[in-house]
C-alpha positions in Angstrom: 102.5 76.8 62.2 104.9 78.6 60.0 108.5 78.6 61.7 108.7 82.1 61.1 105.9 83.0 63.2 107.4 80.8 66.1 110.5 82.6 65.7 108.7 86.3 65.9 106.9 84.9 69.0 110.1 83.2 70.6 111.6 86.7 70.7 109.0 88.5 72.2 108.9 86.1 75.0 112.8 86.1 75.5 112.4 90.3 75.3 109.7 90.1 78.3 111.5 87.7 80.1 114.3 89.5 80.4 113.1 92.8 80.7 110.6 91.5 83.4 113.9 89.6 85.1 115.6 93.0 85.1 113.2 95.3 86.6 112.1 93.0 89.4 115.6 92.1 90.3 115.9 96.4 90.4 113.0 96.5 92.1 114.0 94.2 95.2 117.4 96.4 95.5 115.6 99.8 95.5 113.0 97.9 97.9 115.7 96.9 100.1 117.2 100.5 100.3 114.0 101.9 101.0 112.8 99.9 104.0 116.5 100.1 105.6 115.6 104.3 105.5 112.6 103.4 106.9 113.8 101.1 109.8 116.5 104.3 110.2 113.9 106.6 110.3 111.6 104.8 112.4 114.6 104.5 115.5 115.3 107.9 114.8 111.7 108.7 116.3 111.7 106.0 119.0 115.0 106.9 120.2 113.8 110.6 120.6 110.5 109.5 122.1 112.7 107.6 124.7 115.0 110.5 124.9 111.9 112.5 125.8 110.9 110.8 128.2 114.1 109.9 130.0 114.7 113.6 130.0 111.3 114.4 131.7 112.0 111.2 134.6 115.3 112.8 135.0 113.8 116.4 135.6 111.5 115.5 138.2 114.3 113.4 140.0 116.5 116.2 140.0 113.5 118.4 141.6 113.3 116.1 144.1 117.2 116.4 144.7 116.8 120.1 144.8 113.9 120.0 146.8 116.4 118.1 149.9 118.6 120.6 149.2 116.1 123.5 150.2 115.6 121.0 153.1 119.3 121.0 154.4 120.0 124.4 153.6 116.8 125.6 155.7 118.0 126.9 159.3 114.2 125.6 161.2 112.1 123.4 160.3 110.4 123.5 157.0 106.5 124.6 157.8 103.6 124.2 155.3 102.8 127.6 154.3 106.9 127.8 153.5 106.7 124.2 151.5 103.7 125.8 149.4 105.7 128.6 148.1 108.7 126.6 147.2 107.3 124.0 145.1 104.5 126.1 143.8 106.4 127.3 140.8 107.9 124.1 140.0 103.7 122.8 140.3 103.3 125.7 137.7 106.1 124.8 135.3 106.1 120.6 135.3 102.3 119.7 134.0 103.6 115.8 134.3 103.9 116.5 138.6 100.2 115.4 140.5 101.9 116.3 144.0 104.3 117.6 145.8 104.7 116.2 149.4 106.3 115.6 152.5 105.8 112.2 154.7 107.9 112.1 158.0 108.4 109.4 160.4 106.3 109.1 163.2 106.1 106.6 165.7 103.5 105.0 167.1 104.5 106.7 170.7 103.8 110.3 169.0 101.2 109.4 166.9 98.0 111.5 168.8 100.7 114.6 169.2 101.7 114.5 165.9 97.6 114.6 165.1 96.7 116.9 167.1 99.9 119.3 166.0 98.4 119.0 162.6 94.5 119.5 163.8 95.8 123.0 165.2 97.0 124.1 162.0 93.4 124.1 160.8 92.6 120.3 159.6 90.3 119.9 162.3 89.3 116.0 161.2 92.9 115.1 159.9 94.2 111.5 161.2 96.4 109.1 160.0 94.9 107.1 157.7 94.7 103.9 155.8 92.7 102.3 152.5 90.2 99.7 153.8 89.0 96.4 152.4 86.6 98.1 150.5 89.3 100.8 148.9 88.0 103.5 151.5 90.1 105.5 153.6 89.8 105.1 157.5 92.0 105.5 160.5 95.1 103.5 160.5 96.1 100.5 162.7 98.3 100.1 165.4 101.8 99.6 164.3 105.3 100.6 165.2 105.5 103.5 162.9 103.8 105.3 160.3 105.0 107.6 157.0 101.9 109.7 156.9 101.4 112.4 154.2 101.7 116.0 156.1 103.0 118.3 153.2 101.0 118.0 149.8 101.2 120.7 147.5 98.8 121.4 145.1 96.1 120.6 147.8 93.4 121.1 145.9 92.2 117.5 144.4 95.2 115.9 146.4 92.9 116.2 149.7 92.7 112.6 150.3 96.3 112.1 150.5 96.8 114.2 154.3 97.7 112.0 156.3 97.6 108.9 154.3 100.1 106.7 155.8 102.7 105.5 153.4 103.8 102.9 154.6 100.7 100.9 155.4 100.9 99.9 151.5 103.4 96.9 150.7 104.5 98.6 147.2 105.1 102.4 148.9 106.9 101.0 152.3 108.9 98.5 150.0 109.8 101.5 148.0 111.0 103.6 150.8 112.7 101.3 152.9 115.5 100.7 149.9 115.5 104.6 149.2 116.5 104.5 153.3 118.9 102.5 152.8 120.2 103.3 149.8 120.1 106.7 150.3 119.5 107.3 146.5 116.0 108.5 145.0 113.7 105.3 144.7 110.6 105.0 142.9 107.7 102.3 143.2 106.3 100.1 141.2 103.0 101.1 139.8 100.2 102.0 142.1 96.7 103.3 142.2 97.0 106.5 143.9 94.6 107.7 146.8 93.6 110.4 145.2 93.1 109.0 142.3 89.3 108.5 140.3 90.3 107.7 136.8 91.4 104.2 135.8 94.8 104.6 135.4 98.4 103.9 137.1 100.7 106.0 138.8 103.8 106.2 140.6 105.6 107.5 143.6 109.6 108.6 143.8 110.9 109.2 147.2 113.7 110.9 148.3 115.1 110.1 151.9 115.8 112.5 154.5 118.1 111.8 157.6 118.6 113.4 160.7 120.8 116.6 160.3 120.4 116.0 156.8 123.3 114.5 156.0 123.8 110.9 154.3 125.0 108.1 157.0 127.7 106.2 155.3 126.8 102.5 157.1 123.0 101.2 156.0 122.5 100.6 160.1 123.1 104.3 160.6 120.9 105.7 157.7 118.1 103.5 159.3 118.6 104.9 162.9 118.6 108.5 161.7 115.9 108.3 159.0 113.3 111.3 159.6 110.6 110.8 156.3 110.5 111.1 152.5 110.6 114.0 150.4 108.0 112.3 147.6 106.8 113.1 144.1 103.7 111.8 142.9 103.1 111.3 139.3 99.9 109.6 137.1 101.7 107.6 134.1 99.9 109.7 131.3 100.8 112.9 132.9 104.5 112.0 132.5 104.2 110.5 129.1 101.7 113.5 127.3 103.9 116.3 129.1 107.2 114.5 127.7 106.0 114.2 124.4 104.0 117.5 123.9 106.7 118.9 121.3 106.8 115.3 119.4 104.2 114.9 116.4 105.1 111.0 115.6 102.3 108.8 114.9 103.8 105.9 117.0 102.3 103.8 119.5 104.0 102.6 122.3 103.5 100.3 125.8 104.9 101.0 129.3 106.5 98.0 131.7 108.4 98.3 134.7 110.5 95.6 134.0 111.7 95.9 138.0 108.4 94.0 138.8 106.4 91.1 139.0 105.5 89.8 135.9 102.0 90.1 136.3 102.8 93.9 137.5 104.4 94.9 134.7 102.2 97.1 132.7 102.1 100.4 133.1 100.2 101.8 129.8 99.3 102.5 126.0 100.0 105.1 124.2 97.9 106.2 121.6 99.2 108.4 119.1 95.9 109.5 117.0 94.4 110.2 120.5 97.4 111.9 122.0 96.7 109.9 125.5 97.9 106.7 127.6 95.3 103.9 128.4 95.0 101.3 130.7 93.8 98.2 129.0 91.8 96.1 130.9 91.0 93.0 129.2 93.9 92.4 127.3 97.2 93.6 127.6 98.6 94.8 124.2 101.4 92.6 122.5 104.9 93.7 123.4 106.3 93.5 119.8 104.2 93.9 116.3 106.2 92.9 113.6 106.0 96.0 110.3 108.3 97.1 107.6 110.1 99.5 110.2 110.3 97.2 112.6 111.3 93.6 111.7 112.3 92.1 115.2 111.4 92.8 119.0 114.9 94.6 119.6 114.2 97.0 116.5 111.3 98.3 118.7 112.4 98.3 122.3 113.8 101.3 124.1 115.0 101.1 128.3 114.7 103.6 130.5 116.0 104.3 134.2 113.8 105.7 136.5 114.7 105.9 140.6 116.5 102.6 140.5 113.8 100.4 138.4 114.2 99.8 134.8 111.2 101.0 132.7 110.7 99.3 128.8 109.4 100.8 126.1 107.9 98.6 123.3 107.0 101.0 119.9 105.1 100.1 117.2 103.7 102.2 113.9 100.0 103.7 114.6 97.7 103.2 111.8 98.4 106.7 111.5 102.1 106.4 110.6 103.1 107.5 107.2 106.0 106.4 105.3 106.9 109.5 103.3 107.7 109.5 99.9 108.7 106.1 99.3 108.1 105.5 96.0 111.7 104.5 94.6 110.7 100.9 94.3 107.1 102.1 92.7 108.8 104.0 90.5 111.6 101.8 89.2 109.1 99.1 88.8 106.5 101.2 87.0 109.9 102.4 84.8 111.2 98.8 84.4 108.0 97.7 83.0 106.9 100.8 80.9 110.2 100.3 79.2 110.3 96.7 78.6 106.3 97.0 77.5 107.5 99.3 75.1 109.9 97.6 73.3 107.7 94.3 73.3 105.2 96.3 72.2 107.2 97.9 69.0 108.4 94.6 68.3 104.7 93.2 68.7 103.4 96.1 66.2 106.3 94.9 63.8 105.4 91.0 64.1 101.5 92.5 63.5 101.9 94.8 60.5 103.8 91.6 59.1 101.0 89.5 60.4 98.1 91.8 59.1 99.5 92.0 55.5 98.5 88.1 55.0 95.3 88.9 56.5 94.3 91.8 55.1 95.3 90.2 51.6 92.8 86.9 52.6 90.4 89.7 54.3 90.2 91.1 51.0 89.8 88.5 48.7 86.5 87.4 50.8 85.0 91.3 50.8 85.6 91.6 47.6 84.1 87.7 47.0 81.0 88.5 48.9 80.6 91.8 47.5 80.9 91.0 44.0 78.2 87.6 44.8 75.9 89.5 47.5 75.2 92.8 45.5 75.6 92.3 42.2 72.2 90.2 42.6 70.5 92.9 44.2 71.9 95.0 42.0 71.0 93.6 38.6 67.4 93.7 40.0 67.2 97.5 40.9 68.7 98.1 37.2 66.0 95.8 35.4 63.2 97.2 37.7 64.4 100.8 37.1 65.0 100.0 32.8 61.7 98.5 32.8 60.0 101.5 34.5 61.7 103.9 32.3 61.5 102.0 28.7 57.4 100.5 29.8 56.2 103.7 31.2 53.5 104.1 29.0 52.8 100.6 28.5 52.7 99.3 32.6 49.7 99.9 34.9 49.9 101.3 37.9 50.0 98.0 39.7 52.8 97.4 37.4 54.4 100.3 38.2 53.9 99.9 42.3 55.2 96.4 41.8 58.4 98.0 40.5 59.4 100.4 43.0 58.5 98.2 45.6 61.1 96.1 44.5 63.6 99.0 43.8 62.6 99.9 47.4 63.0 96.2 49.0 66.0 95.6 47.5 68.0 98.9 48.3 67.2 98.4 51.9 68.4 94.5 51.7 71.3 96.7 50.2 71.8 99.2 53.0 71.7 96.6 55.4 74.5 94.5 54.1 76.5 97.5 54.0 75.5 98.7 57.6 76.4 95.4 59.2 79.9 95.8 56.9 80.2 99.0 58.8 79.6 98.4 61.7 81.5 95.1 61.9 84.2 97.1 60.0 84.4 99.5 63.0 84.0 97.4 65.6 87.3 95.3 65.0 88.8 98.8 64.5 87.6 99.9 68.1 85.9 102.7 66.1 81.8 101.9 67.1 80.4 104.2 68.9 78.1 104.0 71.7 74.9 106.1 72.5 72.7 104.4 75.2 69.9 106.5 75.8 65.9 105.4 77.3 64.0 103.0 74.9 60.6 102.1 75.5 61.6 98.2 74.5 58.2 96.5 73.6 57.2 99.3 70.9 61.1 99.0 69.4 60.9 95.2 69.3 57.2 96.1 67.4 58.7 98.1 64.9 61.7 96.2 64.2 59.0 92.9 63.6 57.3 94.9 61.6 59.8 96.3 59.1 61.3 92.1 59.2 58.1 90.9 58.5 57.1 92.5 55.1 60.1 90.3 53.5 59.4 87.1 56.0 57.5 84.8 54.4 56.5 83.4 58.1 55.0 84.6 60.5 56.6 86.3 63.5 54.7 86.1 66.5 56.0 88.6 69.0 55.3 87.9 72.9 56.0 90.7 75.6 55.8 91.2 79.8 55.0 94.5 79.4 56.5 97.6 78.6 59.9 98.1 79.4 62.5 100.7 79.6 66.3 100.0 79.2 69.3 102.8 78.7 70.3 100.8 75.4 71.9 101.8 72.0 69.1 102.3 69.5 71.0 102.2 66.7 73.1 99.4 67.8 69.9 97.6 69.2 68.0 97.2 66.0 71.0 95.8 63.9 71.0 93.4 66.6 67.5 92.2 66.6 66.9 92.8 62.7 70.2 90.3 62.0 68.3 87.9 64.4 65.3 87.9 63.0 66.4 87.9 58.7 68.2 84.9 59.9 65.4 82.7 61.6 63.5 83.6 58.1 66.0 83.4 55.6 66.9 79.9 57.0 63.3 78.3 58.2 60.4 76.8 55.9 57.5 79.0 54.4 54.5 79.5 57.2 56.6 78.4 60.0 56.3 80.6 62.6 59.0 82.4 64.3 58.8 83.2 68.1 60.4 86.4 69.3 59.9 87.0 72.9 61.3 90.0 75.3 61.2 89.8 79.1 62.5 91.3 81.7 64.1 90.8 86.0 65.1 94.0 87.8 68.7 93.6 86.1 68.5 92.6 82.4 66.2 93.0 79.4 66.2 89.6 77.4 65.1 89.1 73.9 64.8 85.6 72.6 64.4 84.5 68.8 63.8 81.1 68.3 63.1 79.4 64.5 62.1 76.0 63.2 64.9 75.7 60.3 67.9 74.2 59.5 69.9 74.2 62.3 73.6 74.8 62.9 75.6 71.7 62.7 77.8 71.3 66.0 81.1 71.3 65.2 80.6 74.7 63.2 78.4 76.9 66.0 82.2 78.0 67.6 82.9 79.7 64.1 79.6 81.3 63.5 81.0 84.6 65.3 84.1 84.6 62.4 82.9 87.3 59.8 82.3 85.6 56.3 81.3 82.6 57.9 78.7 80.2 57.1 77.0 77.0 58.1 78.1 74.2 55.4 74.0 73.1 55.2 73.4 76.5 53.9 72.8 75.4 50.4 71.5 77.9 48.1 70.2 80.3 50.5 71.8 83.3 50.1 73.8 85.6 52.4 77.0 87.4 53.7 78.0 85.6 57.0 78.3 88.8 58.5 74.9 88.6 60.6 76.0 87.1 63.9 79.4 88.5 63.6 77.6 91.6 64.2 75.2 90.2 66.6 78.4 89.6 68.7 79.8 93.0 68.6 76.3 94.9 69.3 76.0 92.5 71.9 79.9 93.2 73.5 80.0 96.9 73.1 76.6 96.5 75.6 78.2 94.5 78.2 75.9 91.8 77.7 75.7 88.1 77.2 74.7 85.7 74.5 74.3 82.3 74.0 73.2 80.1 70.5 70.9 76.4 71.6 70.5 74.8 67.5 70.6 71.2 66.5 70.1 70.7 62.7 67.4 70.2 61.2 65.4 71.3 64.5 65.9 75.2 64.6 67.5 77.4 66.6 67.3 79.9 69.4 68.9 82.8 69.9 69.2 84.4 73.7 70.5 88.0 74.1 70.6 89.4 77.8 71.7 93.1 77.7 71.7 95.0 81.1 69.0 97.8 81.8 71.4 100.5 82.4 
């Protein structure tokens, strides 16, 4: 290989290499920049879901505050009808509230006064109440105290909760035995409420009230003058979809009280396509899912305080969640390699004109070879027919005459077909060969094209068919193919030999087979055969251009189809075309 040639090559490689080198190595640094404004972006959105919600536990805690206040300030005793108008525009305004109520302590001493107080205010039935072990609610056991629910404010679906006793329930009495002696607003861990007929969690946050309202400093004291809770009762998803009406992210997130038991934990999903939280049953969802925008657990994790637990928050990009206009890294790598496939490619086009000027000089030389050996035979024949028609006229027969243009006629169209497949090969290494499938009716094509073969065969071609077939194919393209096949099996097998030419069909392909009895194609030479000019060195004296199957090849390619060549010399060969129907 010429050392100039390696050199041309040797640069174009150290050009790609480099270039290639240069835009990935851009590529990673615009990369980089852009997931780091993604991560940023992403805590942007979690820290104001987080700061959403906070806000919205903190508003409800501070209605509770300022619902003890109304408490304390009150000169009698707070009745129901004036409970119902105070909290009912706070109901109105805070979607994210289920209830509104108020539990005081009774002991067991008062227990049928304290019923029978409330069955006079028209609750006829009401009694202090319990869930059973079947999740029922029925009266409440004997025991030293109760907390039952006497206030409750909407009342309408929150019926079930009058007179439920508080603290017959480990998580609720837990819960307001530290806001007694804390004195601070405590919430519980998660529950399923009484009134509740969905499958979902909620929560309870009690505020404590004392005997002339005021705060005992010493735990003992607040425990001695403890009167009842002040209590707001919220379902998870209310809290979470009224927090986060004004937010459009498409981020998912999970609730966990981290203030429980480990297997208590879970609060909820939220869904962002769906806009709601979920309670999954049969699996709870992974805590962290690693993503561009969030590489590690504490990338994704927000806390929050609620009545003296600790709530976590563990985000993670919806399926939804769009990264918007990112396309730096796209765009330098599309720029990095447009550019450096651009000069390769100039440099290529150089290296190629110098390239193509050898062998278009060699390409040349064998056109002009073949053309001067090919037609001048053909040629000299249609000059001495047509000379001896024009100086005989008046001497030939008719027969003589007939014998005379039939040769002109033969021998032009050997003509035309040598220049058509020079054409068409011509074009097709140009990218210039058109393509016009349209609907052939395959068996009477195949007919015609035996026919039009067979008047210059000297064998016989017998043609064998399943039936007729239709096939969007190139007509044009289809004939050069199967005339090329055919001149060849006859130019190169003995007189009265047939030739067998079959065409079949599956619900895919049309195949056409030609298969001959002649020379053969010698092994070593059958990968060349395609190479225009080309011919088999057991050719002898049969003449021809070597352009036949270098067109068979291109008709075959421009149809998307497959080909394949079986020969051993001196046995024949068989030709196998497969071109799809459509």
């Amino acid at each position: 290989m010429p050392k100039a040639f390696l050199h041309r090559r040797a640069a174009l490689g150290l050009t790609l290499s480099v270039g290639i080198g240069l835009t990935v190595l851009a590529t990673a640094l615009v990369s980089r920049w852009e997931v780091s404004n993604r991560q940023y972006r992403f805590q942007r959105q979690i820290e104001n879901l987080a700061t959403a919600l906070q806000r919205s536990l903190n508003r409800y805690s501070d209605l509770l505050a300022f619902l003890g206040d109304y408490y304390a300030a009150e000169q009698s005793p707070v009745n129901r009808p004036t409970f119902a108008s105070f909290v009912g525009r706070s109901l109105q305004t805070y979607s994210g509230i289920q209830a509104l109520e108020w539990a005081p302590l009774v002991q067991q001493t008062d227990r049928l006064a304290y019923e029978q107080k409330v069955q006079s205010e028209g609750y006829s039935g009401f009694k202090i109440t319990e869930l059973g072990g079947d999740g029922s609610l029925i009266r409440a056991a004997q025991r030293p105290y109760y907390v039952p629910v006497t206030y409750v404010e909407p009342f309408l679906r929150n019926e079930s909760a009058l007179g439920y006793d508080l603290h017959s329930n480990v998580t609720r009495a837990t819960a307001i035995a530290q806001a007694r002696d804390t004195g601070d607003i405590t919430a519980t861990g998660r529950i399923r409420l009484v009134q509740e007929n969905r499958d979902q969690f909620g929560f309870l946050m009690f505020l404590p009230v004392y005997q002339n309202h005021q705060t005992p400093a010493l735990p003992t004291l607040r425990r001695q003058r403890f009167n009842g809770v002040l209590l707001g009762v919220f379902r998870v998803s209310d809290v979470v979809e009224e927090s986060l009406q004004g937010l459009q992210y498409e981020i998912d997130f999970t609730l966990y009280d981290r203030s429980a038991d480990r297997t208590e934990q879970f609060l909820g999903r939220y869904n962002a396509e769906r806009k709601q939280v979920t309670t999954l049953k049969s699996k709870l969802p992974p805590i962290w899912i690693k993503s561009t925008v969030c590489p590690s657990p504490e990338d994704c994790h927000q806390t929050l305080s609620v009545g003296q637990r600790q709530w976590s928050i563990a985000f993670s990009p919806s399926s939804q969640y769009a990264v918007d206009n990112q396309y730096g890294a796209i765009a330098t790598l599309v720029t990095g390699l447009l550019l450096t496939i651009g000069l390769v490619m100039v440099l290529h086009q150089l290296n190629r004109e110098l390239e193509q000027t050898q062998s278009l000089s060699n390409l040349r030389f064998r056109f002009f070879s073949m053309a001067s050996h090919e037609l001048r035979t053909p040629l000299s024949t249609i000059l001495l027919s047509s000379e001896s028609l024009q100086l005989n006229h008046d001497r030939l027969t008719e027969a003589q005459k007939q014998t005379n243009i039939q040769r002109i006629h033969l021998t032009a169209k050997r003509m035309s077909q040598q220049i058509a497949d020079l054409l068409t090969l011509t074009r097709s290494e140009v990218g210039k060969l058109e393509f016009h499938p349209e609907l052939l009716e395959l068996e009477s094509l195949c007919q015609q094209i035996l026919e039009e073969v067979q008047l210059e065969a000297s064998q016989p071609i017998q043609f064998a068919s399943t039936g007729p077939t239709k096939a969007f194919l190139d007509k044009n393209l289809l004939r050069s193919l199967l005339t090329n096949l055919l001149s060849n099996a006859a130019k190169y097998s003995p007189p009265d030999v047939p030739i067998q030419f079959s065409l079949r069909c599956d619900s895919n392909l049309a195949i056409f087979q030609v298969s001959d009895r002649g020379l053969g194609i010698p092994t070593a030479e059958q990968s060349r055969l395609c190479e225009p000019f080309y011919r088999g060195s057991n050719v002898g004296e049969v003449a021809g251009t070597g352009l036949g199957l270098a067109v068979v090849k291109a008709c075959v390619e421009l149809h998307q189809g497959h080909w394949a060549i079986e020969s051993q010399v001196g046995e024949g060969t068989t030709v196998t075309v497969q071109l799809p129907l459509e």
